[in-house]
C-alpha positions as a Python dict, from the first residue, in 0.01 Angstrom:
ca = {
    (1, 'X'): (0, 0, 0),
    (2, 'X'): (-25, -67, -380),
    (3, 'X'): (289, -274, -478),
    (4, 'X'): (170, -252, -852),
    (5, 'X'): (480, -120, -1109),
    (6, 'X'): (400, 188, -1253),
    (7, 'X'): (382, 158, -1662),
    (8, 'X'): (697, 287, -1699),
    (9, 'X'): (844, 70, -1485),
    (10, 'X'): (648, -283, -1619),
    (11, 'X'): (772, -157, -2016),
    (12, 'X'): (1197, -125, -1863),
    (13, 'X'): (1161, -457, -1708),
    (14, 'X'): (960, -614, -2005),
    (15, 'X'): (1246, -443, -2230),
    (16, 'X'): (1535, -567, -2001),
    (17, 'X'): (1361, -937, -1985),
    (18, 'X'): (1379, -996, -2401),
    (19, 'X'): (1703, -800, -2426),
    (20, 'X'): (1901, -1022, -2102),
    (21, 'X'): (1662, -1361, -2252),
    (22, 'X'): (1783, -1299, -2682),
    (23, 'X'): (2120, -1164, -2641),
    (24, 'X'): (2209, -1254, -2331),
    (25, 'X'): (2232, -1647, -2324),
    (26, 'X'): (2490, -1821, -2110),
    (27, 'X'): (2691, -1912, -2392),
    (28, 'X'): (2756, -1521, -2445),
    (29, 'X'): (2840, -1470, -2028),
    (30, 'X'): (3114, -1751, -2050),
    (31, 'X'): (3282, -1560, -2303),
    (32, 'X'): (3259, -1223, -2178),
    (33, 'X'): (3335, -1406, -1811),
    (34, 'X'): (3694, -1560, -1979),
    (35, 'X'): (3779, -1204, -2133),
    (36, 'X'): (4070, -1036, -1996),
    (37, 'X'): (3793, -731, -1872),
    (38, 'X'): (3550, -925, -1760),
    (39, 'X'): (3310, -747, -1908),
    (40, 'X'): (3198, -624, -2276),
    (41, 'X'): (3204, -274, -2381),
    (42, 'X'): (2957, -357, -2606),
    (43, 'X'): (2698, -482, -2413),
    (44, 'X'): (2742, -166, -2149),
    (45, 'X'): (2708, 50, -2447),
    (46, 'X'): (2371, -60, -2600),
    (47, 'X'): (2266, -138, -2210),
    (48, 'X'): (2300, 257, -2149),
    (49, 'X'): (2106, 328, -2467),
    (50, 'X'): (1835, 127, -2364),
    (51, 'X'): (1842, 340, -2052),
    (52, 'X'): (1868, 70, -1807),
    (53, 'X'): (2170, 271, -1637),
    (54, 'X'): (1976, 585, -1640),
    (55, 'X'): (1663, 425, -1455),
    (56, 'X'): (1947, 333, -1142),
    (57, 'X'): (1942, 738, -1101),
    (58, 'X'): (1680, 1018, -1044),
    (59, 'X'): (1604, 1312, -1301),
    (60, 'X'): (1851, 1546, -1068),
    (61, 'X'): (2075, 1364, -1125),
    (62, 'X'): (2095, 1296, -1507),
    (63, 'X'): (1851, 979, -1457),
    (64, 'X'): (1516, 923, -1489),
    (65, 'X'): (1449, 639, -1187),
    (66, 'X'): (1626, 591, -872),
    (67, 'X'): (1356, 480, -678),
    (68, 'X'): (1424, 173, -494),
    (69, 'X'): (1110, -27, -685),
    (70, 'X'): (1371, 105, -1025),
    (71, 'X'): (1645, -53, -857),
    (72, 'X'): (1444, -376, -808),
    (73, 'X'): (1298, -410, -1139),
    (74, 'X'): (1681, -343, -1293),
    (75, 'X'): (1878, -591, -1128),
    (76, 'X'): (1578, -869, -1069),
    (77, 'X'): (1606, -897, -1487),
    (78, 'X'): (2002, -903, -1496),
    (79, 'X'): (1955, -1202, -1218),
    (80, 'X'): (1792, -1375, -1461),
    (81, 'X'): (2122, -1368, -1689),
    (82, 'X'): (2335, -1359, -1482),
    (83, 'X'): (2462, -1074, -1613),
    (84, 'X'): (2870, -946, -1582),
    (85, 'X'): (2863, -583, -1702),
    (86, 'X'): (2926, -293, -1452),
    (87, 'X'): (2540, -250, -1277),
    (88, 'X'): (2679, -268, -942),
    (89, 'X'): (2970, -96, -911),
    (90, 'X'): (2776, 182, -1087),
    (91, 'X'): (2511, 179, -873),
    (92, 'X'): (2714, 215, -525),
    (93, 'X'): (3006, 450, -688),
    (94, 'X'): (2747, 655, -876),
    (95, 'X'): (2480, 722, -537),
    (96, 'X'): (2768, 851, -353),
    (97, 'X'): (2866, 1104, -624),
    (98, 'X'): (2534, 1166, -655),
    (99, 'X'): (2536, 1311, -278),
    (100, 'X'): (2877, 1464, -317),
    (101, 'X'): (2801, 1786, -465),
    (102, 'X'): (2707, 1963, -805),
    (103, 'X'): (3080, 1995, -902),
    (104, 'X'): (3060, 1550, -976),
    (105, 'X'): (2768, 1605, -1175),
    (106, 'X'): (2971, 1572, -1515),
    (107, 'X'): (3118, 1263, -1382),
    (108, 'X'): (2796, 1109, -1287),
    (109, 'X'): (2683, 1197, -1623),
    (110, 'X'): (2947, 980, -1772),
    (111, 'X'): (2848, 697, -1581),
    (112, 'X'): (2458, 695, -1685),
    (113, 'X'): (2635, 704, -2060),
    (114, 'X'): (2841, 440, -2009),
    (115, 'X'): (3138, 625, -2095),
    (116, 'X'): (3301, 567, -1757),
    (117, 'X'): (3330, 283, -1582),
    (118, 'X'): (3364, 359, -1146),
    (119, 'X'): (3374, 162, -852),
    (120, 'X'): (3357, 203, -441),
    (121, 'X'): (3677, 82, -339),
    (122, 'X'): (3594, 38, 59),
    (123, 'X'): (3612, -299, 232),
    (124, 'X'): (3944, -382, 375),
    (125, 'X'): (4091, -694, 502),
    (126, 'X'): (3968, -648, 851),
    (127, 'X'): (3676, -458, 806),
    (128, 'X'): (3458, -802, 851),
    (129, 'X'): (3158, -583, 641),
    (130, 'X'): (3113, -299, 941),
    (131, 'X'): (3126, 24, 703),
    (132, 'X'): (3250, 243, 958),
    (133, 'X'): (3574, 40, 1053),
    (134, 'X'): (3852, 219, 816),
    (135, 'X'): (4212, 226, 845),
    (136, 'X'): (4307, 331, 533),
    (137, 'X'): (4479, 691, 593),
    (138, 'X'): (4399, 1005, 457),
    (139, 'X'): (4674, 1331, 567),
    (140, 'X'): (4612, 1642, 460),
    (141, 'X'): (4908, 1833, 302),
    (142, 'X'): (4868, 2179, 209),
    (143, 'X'): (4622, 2145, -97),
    (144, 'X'): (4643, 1765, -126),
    (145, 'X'): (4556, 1437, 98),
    (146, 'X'): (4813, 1200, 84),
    (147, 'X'): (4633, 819, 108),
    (148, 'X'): (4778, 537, 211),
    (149, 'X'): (4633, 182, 263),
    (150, 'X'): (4466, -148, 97),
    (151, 'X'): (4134, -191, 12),
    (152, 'X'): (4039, -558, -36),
    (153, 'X'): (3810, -734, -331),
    (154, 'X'): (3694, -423, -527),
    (155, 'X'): (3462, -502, -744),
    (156, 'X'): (3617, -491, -1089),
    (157, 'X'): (3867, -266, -939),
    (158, 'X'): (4120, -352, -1205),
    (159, 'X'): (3902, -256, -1472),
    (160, 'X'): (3775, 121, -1345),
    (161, 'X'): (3879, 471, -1430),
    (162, 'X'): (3766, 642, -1100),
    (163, 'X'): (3745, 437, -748),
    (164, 'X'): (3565, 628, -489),
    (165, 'X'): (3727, 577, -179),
    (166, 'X'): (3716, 544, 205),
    (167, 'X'): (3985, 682, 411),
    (168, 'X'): (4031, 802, 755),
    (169, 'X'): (4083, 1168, 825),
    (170, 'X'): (4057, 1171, 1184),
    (171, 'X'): (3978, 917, 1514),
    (172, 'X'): (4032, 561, 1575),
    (173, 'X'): (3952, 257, 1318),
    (174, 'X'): (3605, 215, 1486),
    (175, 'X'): (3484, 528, 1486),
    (176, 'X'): (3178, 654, 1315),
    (177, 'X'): (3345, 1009, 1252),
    (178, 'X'): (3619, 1064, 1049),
    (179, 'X'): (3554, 873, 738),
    (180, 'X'): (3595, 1044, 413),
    (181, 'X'): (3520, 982, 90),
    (182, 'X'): (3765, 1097, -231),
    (183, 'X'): (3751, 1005, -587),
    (184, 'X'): (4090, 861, -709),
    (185, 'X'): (4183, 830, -1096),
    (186, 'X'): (4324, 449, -1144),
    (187, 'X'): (4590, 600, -1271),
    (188, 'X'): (4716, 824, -1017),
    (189, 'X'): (5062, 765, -910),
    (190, 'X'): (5134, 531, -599),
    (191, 'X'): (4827, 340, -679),
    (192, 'X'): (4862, -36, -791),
    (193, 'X'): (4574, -266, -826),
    (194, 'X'): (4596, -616, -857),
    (195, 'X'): (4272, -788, -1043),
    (196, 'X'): (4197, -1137, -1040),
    (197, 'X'): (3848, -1335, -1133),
    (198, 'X'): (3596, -1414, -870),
    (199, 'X'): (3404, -1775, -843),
    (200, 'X'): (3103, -1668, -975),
    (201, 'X'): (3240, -1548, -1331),
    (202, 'X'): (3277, -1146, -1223),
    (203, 'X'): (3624, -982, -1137),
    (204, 'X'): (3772, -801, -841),
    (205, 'X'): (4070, -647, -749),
    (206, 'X'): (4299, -578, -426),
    (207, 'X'): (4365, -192, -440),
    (208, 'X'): (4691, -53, -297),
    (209, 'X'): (4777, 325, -182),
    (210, 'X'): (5142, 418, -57),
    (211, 'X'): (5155, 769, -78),
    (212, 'X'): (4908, 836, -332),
    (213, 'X'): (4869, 1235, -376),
    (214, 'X'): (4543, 1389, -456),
    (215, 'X'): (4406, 1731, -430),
    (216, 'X'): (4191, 1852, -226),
    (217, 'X'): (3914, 1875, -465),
    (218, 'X'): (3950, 1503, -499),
    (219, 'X'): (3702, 1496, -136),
    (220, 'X'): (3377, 1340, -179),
    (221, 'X'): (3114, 1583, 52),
    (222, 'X'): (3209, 1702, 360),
    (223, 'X'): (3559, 1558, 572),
    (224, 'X'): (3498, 1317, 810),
    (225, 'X'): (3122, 1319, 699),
    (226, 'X'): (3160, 1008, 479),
    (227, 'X'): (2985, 695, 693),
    (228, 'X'): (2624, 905, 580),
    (229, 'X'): (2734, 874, 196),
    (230, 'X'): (2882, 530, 216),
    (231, 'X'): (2551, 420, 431),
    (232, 'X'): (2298, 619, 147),
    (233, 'X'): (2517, 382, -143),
    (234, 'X'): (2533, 57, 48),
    (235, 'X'): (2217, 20, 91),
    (236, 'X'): (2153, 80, -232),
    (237, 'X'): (2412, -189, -377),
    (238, 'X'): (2213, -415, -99),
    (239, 'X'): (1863, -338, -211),
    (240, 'X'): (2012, -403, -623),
    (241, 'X'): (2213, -768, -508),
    (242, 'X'): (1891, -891, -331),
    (243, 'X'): (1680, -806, -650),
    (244, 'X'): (1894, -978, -874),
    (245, 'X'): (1910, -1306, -631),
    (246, 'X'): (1549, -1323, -705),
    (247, 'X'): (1550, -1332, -1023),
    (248, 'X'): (1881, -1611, -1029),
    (249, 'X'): (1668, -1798, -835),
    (250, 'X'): (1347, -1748, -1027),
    (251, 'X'): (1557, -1898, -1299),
    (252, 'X'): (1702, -2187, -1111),
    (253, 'X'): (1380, -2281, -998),
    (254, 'X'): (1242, -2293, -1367),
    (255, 'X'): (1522, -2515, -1483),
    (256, 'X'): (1444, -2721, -1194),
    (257, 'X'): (1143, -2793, -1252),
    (258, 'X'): (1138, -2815, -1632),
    (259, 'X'): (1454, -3120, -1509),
    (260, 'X'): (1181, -3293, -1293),
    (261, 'X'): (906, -3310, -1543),
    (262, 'X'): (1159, -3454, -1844),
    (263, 'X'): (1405, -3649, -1640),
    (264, 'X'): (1259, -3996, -1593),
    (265, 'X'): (1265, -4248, -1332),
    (266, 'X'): (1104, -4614, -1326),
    (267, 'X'): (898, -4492, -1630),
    (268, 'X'): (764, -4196, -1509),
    (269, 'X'): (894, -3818, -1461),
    (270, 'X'): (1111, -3829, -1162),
    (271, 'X'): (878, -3476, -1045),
    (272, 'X'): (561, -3723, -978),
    (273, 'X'): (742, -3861, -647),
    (274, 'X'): (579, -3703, -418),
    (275, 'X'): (917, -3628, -192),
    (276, 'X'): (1075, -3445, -477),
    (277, 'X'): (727, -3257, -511),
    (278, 'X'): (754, -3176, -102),
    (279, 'X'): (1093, -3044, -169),
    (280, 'X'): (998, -2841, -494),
    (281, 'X'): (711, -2681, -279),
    (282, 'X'): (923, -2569, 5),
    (283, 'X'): (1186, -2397, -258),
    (284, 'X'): (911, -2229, -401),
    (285, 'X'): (765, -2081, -69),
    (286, 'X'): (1099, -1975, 4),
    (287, 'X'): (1174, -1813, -274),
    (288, 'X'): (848, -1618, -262),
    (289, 'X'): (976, -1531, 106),
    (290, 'X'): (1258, -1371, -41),
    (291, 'X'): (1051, -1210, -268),
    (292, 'X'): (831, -1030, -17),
    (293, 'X'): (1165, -946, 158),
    (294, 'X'): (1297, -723, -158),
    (295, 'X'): (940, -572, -186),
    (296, 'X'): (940, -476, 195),
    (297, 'X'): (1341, -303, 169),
    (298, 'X'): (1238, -159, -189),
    (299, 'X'): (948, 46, -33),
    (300, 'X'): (1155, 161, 257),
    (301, 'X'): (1447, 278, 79),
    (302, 'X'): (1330, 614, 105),
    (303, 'X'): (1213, 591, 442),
    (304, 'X'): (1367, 719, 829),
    (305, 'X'): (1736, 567, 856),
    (306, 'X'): (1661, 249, 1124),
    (307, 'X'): (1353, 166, 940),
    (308, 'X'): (1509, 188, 623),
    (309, 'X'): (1841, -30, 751),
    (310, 'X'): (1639, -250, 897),
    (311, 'X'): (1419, -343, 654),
    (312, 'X'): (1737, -371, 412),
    (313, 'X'): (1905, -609, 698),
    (314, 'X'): (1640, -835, 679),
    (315, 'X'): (1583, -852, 295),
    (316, 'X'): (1967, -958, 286),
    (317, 'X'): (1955, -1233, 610),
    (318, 'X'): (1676, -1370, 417),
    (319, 'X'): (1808, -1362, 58),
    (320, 'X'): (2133, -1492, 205),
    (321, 'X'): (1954, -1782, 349),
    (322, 'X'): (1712, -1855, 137),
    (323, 'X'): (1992, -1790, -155),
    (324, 'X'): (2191, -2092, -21),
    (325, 'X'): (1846, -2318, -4),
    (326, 'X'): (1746, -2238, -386),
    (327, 'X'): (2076, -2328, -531),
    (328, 'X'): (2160, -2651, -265),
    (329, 'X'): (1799, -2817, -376),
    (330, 'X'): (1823, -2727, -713),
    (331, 'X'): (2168, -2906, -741),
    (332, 'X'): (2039, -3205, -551),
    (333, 'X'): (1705, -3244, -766),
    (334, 'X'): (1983, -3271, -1110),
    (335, 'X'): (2159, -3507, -928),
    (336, 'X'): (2517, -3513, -1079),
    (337, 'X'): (2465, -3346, -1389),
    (338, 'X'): (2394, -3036, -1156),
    (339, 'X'): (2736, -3019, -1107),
    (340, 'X'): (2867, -2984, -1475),
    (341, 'X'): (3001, -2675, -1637),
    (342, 'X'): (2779, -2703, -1938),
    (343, 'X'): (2458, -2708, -1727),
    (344, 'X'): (2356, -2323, -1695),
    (345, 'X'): (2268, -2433, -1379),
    (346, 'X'): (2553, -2471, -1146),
    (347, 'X'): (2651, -2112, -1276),
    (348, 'X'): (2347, -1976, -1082),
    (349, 'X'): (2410, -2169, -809),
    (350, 'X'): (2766, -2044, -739),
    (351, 'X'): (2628, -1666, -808),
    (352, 'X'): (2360, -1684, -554),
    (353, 'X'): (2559, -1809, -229),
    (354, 'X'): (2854, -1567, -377),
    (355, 'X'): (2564, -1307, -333),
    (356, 'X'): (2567, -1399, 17),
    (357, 'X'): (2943, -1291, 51),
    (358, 'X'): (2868, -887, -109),
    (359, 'X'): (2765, -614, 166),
    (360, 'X'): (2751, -760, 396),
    (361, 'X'): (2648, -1183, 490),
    (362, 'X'): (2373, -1319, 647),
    (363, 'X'): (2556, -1355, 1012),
    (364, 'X'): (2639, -1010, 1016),
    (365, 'X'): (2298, -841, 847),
    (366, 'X'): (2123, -1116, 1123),
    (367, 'X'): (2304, -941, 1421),
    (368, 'X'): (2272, -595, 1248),
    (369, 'X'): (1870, -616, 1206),
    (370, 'X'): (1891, -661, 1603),
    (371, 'X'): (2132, -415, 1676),
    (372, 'X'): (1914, -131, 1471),
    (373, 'X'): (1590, -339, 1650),
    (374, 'X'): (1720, -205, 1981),
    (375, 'X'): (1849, 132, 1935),
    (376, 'X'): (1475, 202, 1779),
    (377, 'X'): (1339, 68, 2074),
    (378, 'X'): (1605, 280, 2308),
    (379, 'X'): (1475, 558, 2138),
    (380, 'X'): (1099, 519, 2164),
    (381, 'X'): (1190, 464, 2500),
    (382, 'X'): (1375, 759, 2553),
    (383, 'X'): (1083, 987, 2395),
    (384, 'X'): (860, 837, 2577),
    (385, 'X'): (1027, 902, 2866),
    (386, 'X'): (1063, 1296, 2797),
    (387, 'X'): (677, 1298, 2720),
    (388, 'X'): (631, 1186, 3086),
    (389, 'X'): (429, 874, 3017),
    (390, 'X'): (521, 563, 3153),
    (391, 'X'): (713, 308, 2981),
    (392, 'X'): (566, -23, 2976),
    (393, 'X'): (810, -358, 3059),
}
């Protein structure tokens, strides 16, 4: 299989690199991380007319990407920048419009413009990252749903005009069926959001429905069909905060060892003792681990559903633990000064184990990739079975 970028794809990410590396510096992301949005308008602007939020989408739908190498390419440069603006919430509110019908295709436009900002408002407080355990309420009432629940640390949820929700139409808080999707205004009555800023410089918000009326054409595909549409954009959002952990730690790792070669020691750059070397080596192995890992869930993305969620469970175990090792040994190779504000460093550090924390963490995408591991195998079993051939132990 040729991993090689297509041209197209090499020029967006050569773009994106000089753009995120000449007006992107960390300087810039401290102020835009202290502003009361937590994000520039700005900066979303002129990053829609460079049509880096157009390559997160496919030609149907108003794009002209969407692949899951686009994805990569995208978020692997804002990694590098650590960059604040909107990409993410986006990317999972925008591929679950993009699945809900021609009637959101207006609305999906004004995302790729940048002249809407939405979010998926779906984790709860005791969801513990399992997408099909809802209990947010959905009741239907002649020609409107009436929702009522909390949704819990919604990416800049306080900052949105449109939150595409999950709610429960119908069965238990476990079940696979009966999750629905809707698209809420932020400003719909009986809504209240409470924002607040997250470690890592970004913002989220804790979402509150009592009562809050919308009409029927507020439903995102079919009812009770949502767990397909939430899966489709999740995976997505997984695929996009593995790419851009790469290229954090890409960066961490070149500030690393730029530190060892100038910091000296005894006389000498402390990065000619050989143990710091032996540590240096193993972060880079790692890190091209993790690499390998986004190329492997990138190329699947398109593929059968367990192969697919598999290969995006293991990209995320590994970035999650290999995420953790980059920014612990880079900290430890500064020595104290790793610790300090004004190193860039420490900033990369906090977003990479906070990456660990979206979508899903590496405990629960460990005991996923095993879970999906043996339903495949149930069901190779189970056709081999109906073939009549025998099915070996």
């Amino acid at each position: 299989m040729n991993f090689d970028h297509t041209e197209d794809r090499r020029m967006l990410a050569d773009l994106l690199a000089r753009y995120v590396a000449e007006q992107y510096p960390i300087e810039t992301r401290h102020a835009i991380a202290k502003s009361p949005e937590g994000f520039s308008r700005a900066q979303w602007k002129q990053f829609a007319e460079l049509g880096v939020i157009g390559a997160l989408f496919d030609a149907e739908q108003g794009g002209f990407g969407g692949a899951g190498f686009d994805i990569a390419v995208v978020f692997e440069a804002l990694g590098h920048g650590l960059v604040l603006e909107p990409f993410l919430p986006t990317l999972l509110a925008g591929s679950a419009l993009a699945r809900g019908g021609e009637r959101w295709t207006e609305t999906l436009a004004e995302l790729i413009a940048g002249d809407c900002i939405a979010t998926l408002a779906h984790e709860e407080p005791g969801s513990y990252y399992e997408l099909q355990r809802v209990s947010t309420s959905a009741r239907r009432d002649g020609g409107h749903y009436v929702l009522s629940g909390h949704k819990a640390v919604v990416p800049l949820g306080d900052q949105a005009q449109l939150l595409v929700l999950s709610a429960r139409t119908a069965g238990d808080v476990d079940d696979a069926e009966g999750v629905s999707l809707f698209v809420v205004p932020a400003a719909t009555p009986g809504l209240r959001v409470r924002g607040y800023p997250t470690i890592d410089g970004g913002r989220a918000a804790e979402v509150f429905l009592d009562q809050v009326r919308v009409p029927a054409s507020a439903l995102l595909g079919a009812e009770g069909e949502g767990l397909a549409l939430l899966e489709h954009a999740v995976g997505r959002g997984v695929l996009a905060l593995c790419a851009e952990a790469v290229g954090a730690m890409d960066t961490a790792k070149a500030m690393t060892i730029e530190y060892l070669q100038t910091r000296r020691q005894f006389g000498k750059p402390i990065g000619s003792f050989q143990a710091l070397q032996h540590r240096m080596a193993d972060v880079l192995l790692e890190i091209e681990q993790a690499r390998s890992a986004v190329i492997n869930a990138a190329a699947a993305l398109e593929s059968d559903r367990i192969p697919r969620e598999r290969a995006l469970s293991a990209a995320k175990y590994s970035i999650g633990r290999i995420g953790t090792l980059v920014a612990e040994e880079s900290i430890q190779l500064h020595g104290g000064i790793g610790m300090t504000w004004e190193l860039p460093l420490p900033h990369f550090a906090k977003r990479l184990v906070m990456i660990d924390h979206q979508l899903g963490d590496e405990d629960h995408h460990l005991a996923r990739f095993i879970a999906l591991g043996a339903a495949q195998d149930a069901t190779s079993a189970a056709l081999q079975s109906a073939r009549g051939t025998e099915v070996p132990a």
